[in-house]
C-alpha positions in Angstrom: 45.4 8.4 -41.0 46.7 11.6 -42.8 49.5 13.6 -41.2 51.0 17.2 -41.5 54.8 17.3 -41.3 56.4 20.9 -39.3 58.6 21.6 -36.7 60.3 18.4 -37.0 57.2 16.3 -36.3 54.5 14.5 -37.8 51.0 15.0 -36.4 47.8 13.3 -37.2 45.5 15.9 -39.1 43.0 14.3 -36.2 43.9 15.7 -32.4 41.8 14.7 -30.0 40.4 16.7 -28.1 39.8 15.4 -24.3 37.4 18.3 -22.6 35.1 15.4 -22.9 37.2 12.5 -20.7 37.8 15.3 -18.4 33.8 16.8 -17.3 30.4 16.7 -18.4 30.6 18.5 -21.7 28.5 19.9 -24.7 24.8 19.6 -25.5 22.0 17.2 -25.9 21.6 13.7 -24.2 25.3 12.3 -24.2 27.3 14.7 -22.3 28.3 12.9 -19.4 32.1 12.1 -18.4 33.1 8.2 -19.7 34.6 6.3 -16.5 38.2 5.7 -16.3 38.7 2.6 -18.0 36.6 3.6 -21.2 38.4 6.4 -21.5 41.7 4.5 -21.5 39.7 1.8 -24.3 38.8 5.4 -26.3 42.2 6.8 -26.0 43.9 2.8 -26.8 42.1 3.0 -29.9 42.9 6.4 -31.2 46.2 5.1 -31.4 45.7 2.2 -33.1 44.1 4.3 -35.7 47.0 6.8 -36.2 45.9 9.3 -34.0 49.4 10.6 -32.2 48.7 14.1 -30.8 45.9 14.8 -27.9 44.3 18.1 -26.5 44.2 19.0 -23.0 44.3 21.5 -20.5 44.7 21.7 -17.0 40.5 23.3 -16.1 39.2 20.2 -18.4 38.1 18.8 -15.0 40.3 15.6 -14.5 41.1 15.1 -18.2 44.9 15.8 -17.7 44.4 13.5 -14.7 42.8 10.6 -17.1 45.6 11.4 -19.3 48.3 11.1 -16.5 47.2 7.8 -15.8 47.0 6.6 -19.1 50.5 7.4 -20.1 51.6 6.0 -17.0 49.9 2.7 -18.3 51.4 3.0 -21.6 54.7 3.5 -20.7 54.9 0.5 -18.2 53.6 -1.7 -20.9 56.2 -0.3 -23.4 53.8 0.9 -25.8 54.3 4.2 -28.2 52.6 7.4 -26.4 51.2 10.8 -28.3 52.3 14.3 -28.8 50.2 16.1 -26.4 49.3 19.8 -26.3 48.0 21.1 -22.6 46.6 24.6 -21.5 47.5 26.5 -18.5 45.3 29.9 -17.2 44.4 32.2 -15.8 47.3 33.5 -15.2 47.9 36.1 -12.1 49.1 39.4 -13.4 50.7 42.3 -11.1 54.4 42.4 -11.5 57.0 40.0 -13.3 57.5 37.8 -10.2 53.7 37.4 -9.5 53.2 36.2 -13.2 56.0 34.5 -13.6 55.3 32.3 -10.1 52.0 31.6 -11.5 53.3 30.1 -14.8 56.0 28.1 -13.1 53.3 26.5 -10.6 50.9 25.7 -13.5 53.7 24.4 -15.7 55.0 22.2 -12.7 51.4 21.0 -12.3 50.3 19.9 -15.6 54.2 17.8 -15.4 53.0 15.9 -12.5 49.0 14.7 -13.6 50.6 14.1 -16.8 53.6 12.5 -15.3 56.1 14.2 -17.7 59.4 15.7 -17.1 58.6 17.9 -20.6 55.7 19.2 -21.4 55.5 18.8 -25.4 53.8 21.9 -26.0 52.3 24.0 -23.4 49.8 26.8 -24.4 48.4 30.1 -22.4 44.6 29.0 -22.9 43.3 32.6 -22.4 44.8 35.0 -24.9 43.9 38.2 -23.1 46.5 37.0 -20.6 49.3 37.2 -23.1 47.8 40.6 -24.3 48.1 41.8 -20.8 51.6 41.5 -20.5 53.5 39.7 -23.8 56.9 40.3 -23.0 56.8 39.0 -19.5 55.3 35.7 -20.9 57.3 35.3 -23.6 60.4 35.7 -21.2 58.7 32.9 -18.8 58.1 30.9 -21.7 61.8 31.1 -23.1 62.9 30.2 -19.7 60.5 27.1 -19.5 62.3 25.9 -23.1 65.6 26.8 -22.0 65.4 24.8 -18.7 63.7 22.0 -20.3 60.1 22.0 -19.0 58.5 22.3 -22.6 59.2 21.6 -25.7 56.7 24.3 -27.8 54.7 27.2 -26.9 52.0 28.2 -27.7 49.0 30.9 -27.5 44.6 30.0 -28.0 42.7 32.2 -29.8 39.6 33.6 -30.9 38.8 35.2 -34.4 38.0 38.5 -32.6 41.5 38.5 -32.0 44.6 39.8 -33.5 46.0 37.3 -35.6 48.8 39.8 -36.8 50.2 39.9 -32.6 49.7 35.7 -33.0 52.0 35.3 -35.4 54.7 37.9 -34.4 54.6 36.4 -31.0 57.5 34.5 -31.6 55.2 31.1 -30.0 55.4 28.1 -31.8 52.3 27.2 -32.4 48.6 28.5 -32.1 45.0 27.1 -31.8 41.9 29.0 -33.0 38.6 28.2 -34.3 37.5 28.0 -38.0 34.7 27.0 -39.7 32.9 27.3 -43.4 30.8 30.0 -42.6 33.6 32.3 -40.9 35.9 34.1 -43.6 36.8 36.8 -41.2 40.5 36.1 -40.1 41.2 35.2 -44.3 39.6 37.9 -45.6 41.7 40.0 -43.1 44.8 38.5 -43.9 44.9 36.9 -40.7 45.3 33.5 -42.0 48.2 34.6 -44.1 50.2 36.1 -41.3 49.8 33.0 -39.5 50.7 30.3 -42.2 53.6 32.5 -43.1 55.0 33.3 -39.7 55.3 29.1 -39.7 53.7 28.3 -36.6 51.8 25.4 -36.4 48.1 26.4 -36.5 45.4 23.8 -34.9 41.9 24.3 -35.9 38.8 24.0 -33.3 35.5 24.4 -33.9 35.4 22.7 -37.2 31.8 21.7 -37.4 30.6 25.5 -35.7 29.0 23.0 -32.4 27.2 21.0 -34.7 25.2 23.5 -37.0 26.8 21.5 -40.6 24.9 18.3 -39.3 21.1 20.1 -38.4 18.8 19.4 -41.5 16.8 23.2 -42.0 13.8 22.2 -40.3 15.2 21.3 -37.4 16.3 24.5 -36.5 15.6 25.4 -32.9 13.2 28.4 -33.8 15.4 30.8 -31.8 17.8 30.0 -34.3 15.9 30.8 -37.6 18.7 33.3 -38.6 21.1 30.2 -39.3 18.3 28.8 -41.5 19.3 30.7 -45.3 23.1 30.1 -44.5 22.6 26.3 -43.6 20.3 25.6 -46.4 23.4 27.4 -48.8 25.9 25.1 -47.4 23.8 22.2 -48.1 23.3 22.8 -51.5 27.0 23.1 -51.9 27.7 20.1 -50.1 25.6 18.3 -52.4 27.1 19.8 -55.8 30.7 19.2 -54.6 29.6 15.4 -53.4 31.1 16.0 -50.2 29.4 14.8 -46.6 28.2 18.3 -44.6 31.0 16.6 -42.3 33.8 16.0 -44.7 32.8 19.4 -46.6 33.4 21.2 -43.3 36.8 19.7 -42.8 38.3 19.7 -46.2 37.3 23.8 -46.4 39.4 23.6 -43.1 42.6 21.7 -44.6 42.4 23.3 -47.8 43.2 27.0 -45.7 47.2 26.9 -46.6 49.1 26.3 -43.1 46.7 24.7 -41.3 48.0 21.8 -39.2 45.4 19.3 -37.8 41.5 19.5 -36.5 41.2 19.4 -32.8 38.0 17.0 -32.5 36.6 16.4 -29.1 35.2 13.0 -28.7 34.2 11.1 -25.3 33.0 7.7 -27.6 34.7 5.0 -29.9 32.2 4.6 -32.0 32.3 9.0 -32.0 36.1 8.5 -32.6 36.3 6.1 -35.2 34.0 7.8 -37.4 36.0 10.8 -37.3 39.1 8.8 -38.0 36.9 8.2 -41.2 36.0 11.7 -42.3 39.1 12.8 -41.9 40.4 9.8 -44.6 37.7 11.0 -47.0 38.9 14.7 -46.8 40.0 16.2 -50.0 42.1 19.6 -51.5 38.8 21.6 -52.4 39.4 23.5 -55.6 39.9 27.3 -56.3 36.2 27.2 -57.6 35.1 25.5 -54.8 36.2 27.9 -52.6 35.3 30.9 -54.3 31.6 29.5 -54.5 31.7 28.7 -50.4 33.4 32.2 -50.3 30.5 33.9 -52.2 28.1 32.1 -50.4 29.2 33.2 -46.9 30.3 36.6 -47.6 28.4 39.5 -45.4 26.9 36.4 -43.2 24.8 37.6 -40.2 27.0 37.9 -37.3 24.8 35.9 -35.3 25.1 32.5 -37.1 29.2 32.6 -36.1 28.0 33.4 -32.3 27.0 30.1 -30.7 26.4 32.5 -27.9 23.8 34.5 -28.9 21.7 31.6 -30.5 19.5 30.8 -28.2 19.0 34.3 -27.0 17.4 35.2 -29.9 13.6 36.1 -29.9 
């Protein structure tokens, strides 16, 4: 397994994601929820394979629950547990004391599922709550650190935000989504603020829900706006020699200051093979970049929109 060394630790460039061991998640046929006991084999295994830092929140369904239990089981049998990052929100806004309240009680509940005194890293999950009110939250926050009930904080993102409020926040770390076909926040100068304010940035959304894997004609027709990009990325898959999958994820790590990938996966066989893309990962070149640049510059709007796909007509 590769890691990425800041903040005085080392994290897997894999974080797994756990929406999945938590509810019925995602599209297509194997969405369902794995039972207890293969989530713990899932989880078991992603640490024999260097995976040390999980993904959670505390509205994944019973994922921090599944977690809780797991740790507990981990720590009984004297065996090494992971870094995890968990989410709390919405928050309830209306003065200082009703925020702050809120934040305390979520905080307090994620410690007991997860059955930890400190919270690693604990991160507001909806960013328009820390727009609402910053200075409140980052006073709550400080106080959670100072009184020992996390370790990190940290804010969630989306690229329609502002990266340039991310990375003054003062948070330690951030999580947003970032994919091949989305040169938004770097062509901004988003990125940059972000890698240089030295927060530790964890990437979601690296495969943009599974378009990088579709073959062209197997576009759902609603879709057919995707079709010119996808075939694009194809070709330059196959001139670098790079998987779609590994292609997708090495553009990702190649973005200076990004941390790790956070990968949701709810079976072994799922998780391993990730494990192995992200082993085949490489440092794409200037040239390559410029040529992905070029190739997704001006993109239709709608391809970076999962939520507009199927609305199309």
């Amino acid at each position: 397994m590769k890691y990425f060394s800041g903040k005085g630790l080392d994290l897997s460039l894999f974080s797994l994601g756990t929406v999945q061991l938590g509810m019925d998640y995602g599209l297509g046929p194997d969405t369902a929820k794995p039972s207890t006991e293969m989530a713990f084999e899932l989880l078991d295994r992603a640490m024999e394979l260097g995976v040390n830092n999980l993904d959670t929140a505390n509205n994944y369904g019973v994922s921090e629950s599944v977690i809780g239990q797991w740790l507990s089981r981990r720590r009984s049998a004297q065996q090494p547990t992971p870094w995890i990052v968990t989410k709390i929100g919405p928050l309830k806004h209306g003065s200082y004391d009703i925020l702050r309240d809120d934040i305390l009680r979520q905080t307090d509940g994620c410690c007991k599922t997860l059955g930890m005194e400190t919270l690693d890293c604990l991160m507001i999950h909806n960013f328009e709550d820390y727009e609402q009110d910053p200075d409140a939250i980052s006073k709550v926050f400080a106080e959670l650190k100072v009184d020992g009930r996390i370790r990190l904080s940290a804010l969630s993102a989306y690229s329609r935000h502002d990266y340039g409020v991310i990375a003054d926040s003062g948070f330690d770390a951030t999580q947003i989504p970032m994919n091949v076909f989305d040169w938004s926040q770097i062509e901004s100068g988003g990125m940059k603020r972000l890698s240089d304010s030295g927060m530790l940035i964890f990437v979601r959304s690296v495969f943009l829900q599974g378009l990088v894997f579709l073959r062209p004609e197997d576009v759902d027709p609603r879709m057919d706006f995707c079709v010119p990009y996808l075939k694009r990325y194809l070709a330059l898959s196959e001139e670098f020699g790079l998987s779609p999958a590994v292609l997708a994820m090495s553009f990702v790590l190649s973005i200076p200051g990004v941390s790790t990938l956070v990968l949701g996966c709810q079976r072994i066989g799922q998780m391993i093979a990730d494990c192995d893309l992200i082993e085949q990962t490489v440092k794409l070149t200037d040239s390559q970049m410029e040529k992905l640049h070029a190739a997704f510059t001006g993109i239709d709007p709608r391809v970076i929109n999962p939520g507009v796909w199927f609305n199309h007509t």
